[in-house]
C-alpha positions in Angstrom: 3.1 -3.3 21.8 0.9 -6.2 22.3 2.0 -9.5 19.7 0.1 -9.3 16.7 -1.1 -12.1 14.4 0.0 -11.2 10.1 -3.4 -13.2 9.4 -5.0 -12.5 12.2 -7.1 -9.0 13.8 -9.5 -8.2 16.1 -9.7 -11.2 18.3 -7.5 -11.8 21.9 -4.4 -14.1 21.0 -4.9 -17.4 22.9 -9.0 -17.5 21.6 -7.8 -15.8 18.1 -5.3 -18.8 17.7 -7.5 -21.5 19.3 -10.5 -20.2 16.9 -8.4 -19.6 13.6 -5.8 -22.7 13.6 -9.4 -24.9 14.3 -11.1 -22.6 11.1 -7.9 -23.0 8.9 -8.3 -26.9 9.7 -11.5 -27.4 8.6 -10.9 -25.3 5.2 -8.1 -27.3 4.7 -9.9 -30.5 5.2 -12.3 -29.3 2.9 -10.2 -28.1 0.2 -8.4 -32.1 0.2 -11.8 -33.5 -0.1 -12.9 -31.1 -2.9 -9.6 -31.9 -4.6 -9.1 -28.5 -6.0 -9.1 -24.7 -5.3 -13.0 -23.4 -3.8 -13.0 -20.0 -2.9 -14.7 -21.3 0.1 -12.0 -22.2 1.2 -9.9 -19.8 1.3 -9.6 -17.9 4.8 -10.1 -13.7 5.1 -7.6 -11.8 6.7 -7.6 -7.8 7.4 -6.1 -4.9 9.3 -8.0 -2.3 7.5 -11.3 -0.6 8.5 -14.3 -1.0 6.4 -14.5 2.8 5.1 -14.2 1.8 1.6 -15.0 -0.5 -1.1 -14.5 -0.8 -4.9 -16.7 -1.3 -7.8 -14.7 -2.7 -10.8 -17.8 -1.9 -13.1 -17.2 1.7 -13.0 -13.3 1.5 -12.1 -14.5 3.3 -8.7 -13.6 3.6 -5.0 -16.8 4.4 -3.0 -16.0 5.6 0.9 -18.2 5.0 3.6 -19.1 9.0 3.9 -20.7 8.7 0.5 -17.6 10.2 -1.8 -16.8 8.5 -5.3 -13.8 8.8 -7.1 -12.0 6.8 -9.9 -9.2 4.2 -9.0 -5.6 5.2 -10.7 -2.3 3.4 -9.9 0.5 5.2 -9.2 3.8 4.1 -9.8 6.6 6.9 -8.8 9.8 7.6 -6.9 13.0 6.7 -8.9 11.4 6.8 -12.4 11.8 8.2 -15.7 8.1 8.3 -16.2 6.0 8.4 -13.5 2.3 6.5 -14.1 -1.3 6.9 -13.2 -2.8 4.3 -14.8 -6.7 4.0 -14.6 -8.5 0.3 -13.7 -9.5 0.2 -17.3 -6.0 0.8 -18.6 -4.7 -1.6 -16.4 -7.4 -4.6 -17.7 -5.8 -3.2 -21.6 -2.3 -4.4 -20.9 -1.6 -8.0 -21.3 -2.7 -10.6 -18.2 -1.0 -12.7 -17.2 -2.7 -16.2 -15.5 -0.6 -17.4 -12.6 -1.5 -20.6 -10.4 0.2 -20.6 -7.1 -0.1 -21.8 -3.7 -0.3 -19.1 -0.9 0.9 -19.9 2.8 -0.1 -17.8 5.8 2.7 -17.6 8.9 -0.4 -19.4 11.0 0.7 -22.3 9.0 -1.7 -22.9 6.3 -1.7 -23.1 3.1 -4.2 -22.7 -0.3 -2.8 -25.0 -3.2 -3.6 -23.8 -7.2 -4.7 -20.7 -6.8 -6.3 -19.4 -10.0 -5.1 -15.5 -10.3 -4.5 -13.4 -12.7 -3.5 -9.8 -13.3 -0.3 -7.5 -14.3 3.2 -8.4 -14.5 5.6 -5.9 -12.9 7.9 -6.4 -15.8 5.2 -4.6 -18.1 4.5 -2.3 -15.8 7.7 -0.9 -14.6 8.8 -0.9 -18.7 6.2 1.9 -18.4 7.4 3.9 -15.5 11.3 3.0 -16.4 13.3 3.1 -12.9 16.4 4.6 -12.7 19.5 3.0 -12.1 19.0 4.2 -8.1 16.0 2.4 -7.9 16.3 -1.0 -6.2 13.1 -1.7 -4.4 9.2 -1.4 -4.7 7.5 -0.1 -2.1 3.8 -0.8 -1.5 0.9 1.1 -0.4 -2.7 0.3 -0.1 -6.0 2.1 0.1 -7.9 2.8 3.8 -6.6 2.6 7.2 -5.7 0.1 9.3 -7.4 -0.6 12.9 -3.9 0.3 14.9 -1.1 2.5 13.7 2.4 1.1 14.4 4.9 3.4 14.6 2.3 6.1 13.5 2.0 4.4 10.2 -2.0 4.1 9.1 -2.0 2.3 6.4 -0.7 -1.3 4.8 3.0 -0.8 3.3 5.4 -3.8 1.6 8.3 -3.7 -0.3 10.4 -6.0 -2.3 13.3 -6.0 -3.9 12.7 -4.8 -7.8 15.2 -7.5 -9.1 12.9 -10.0 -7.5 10.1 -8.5 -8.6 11.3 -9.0 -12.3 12.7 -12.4 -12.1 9.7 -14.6 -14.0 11.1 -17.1 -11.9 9.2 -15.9 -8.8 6.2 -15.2 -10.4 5.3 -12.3 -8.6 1.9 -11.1 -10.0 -0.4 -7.8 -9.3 -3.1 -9.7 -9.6 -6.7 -8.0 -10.7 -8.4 -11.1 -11.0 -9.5 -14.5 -8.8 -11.3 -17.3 -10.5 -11.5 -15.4 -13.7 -13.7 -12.8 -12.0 -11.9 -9.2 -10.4 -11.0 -9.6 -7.3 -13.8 -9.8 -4.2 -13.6 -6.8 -1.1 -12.3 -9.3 0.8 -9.4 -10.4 -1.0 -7.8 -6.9 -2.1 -9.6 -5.3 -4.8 -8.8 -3.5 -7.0 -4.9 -5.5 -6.6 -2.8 -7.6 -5.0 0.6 -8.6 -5.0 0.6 -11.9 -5.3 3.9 -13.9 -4.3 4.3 -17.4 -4.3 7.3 -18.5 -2.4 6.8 -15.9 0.3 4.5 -15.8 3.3 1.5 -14.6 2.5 1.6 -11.2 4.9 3.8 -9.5 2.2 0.7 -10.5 -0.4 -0.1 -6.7 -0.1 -4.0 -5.8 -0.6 -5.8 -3.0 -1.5 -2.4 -1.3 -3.8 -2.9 2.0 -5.4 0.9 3.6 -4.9 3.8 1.4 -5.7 6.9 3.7 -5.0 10.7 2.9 -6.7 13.3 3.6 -3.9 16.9 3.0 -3.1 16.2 1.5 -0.1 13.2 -0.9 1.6 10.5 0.4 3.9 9.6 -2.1 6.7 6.0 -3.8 6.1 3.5 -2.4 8.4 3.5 -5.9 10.1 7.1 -6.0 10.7 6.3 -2.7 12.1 3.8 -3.8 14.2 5.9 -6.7 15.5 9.6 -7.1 14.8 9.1 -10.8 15.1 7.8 -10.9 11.3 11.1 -9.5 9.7 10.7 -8.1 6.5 12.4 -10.3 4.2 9.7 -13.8 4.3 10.4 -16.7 2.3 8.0 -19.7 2.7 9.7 -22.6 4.5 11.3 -25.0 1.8 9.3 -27.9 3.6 6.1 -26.6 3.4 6.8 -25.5 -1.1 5.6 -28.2 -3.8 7.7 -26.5 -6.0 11.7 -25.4 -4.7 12.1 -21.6 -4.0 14.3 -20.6 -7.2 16.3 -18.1 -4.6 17.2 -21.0 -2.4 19.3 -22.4 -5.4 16.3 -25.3 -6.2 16.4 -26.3 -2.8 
C-alpha cells in the first residue's frame, strides 16, 4: 500500500509534499503577520468523497443523490443508556469554548484556535458506560477515496479516561469562530484534541462507540507508520502535555 499523507489526499507524494509544505508556509507566514487566528489560514485536509454535506439550519445531512435526512448522534456499545441525540439537542446542552493550537504530522501548526462545542464528560453522563468500557471509538459520515483494510470510512478512538480528564481538553466541537462548523472543517462535529496530532481530530462524527478495547484509526490503517496512539512532540507545545508529567 502506497505511503499515505494524514493531511494530505489526492496528489502524488514528492509534488503533494513539495506543494503542501510550500502552502502550509505561506499560511503560516500569514497567520504571524496577522498576529492571531484567520480562518484563512487554516489549511483543508480530506479523505472523504464529496457525497454529502450538512445544513445546520435544519439539523440536516443532504447526499449528493438528492436524499435528506436529520443528523442524530449516536453514542452506544458498553452503555447503560444508549443516545441518539438530534443537532438541536446537542446546541441545548451546555458549550463549552476551548482555544487550542492544532498541529498536523506535515509539521504545522494553527495557534488559538477559537472552537467550541460538547464536552464528553456531559455527554457520556448521558449514555453512562459501563465499568467494561475503556475506550471511544469514532466514526464519521461518507466514505473515504481508498479503503484500507476494507474499511470505508474515517474511525478514531481514544482512551475514555483521557477523554474525561479536563486536563486534555478534548472537545466535540460544533462550532469555529462562533459560527457551526464549515463542510470543510467537519460539520456537524469534530473531536478536537489539543496535545495530539491533528489526524486523530476526527471529522464528520455521528457514531461514537464505548468498547473495551481500541480500534486502529483509519490512517494507521492505511499506513502503520502513523501508530495509533499520537501525542504532539513536547517541542513543538506552548503549553506541556499534562500526560507527559508537565514536561
Amino acid at each position: 500500500m502506497p505511503v499515505l499523507k494524514p493531511c494530505l489526499a489526492g496528489l502524488p507524494s514528492a509534488a503533494g509534499g513539495v506543494l503542501f509544505a510550500a502552502v502550509a508556509l505561506l499560511f503560516l507566514a500569514r497567520a504571524v503577520a496577522a498576529g492571531g487566528f484567520d480562518m484563512a489560514d487554516f489549511p483543508v485536509r480530506t479523505v472523504e468523497e464529496s457525497t454529502f454535506r450538512f445544513d445546520p439550519t435544519s439539523g440536516q445531512v443532504l447526499h449528493a443523490d438528492g436524499r435528506r435526512e436529520p443528523y442524530f448522534l449516536v453514542v452506544d456499545g458498553l452503555v447503560e443508556a444508549p443516545q441518539r441525540i438530534a443537532y438541536a439537542e446537542l446546541r441545548a446542552m451546555p458549550q463549552r469554548r476551548l482555544v487550542a493550537d492544532f498541529h498536523c504530522v506535515e509539521g504545522w501548526s494553527i495557534n488559538d484556535v477559537p472552537w467550541s462545542g460538547v464536552s464528553f464528560a456531559d455527554l457520556f453522563a448521558r449514555a453512562r458506560p459501563t465499568a467494561a468500557a475503556k475506550f471511544a471509538v469514532f466514526h464519521a459520515l461518507g466514505h473515504t477515496r481508498s479503503r484500507p483494510g476494507g474499511l470505508d470510512h474515517y474511525v478514531e478512538s481514544f482512551p475514555l479516561s483521557e477523554l474525561l480528564d479536563p486536563r486534555l481538553s478534548y472537545l466535540l466541537a460544533l462550532d469555529l469562530e462562533g459560527r457551526p462548523l464549515p463542510q470543510a472543517q467537519g460539520a456537524p462535529a469534530r473531536v478536537v484534541c489539543p496535545f495530539d496530532l491533528a489526524y486523530k481530530s476526527i471529522k464528520f462524527v455521528y457514531r461514537i462507540e464505548l468498547a473495551a478495547r481500541p480500534a486502529p484509526g483509519w490512517w494507521t490503517r492505511a499506513n502503520p507508520i502513523y501508530p495509533t496512539v499520537a501525542p504532539v512532540q513536547p517541542g513543538r507545545l506552548r503549553q506541556p502535555d499534562p500526560r507527559r508529567g508537565g514536561k
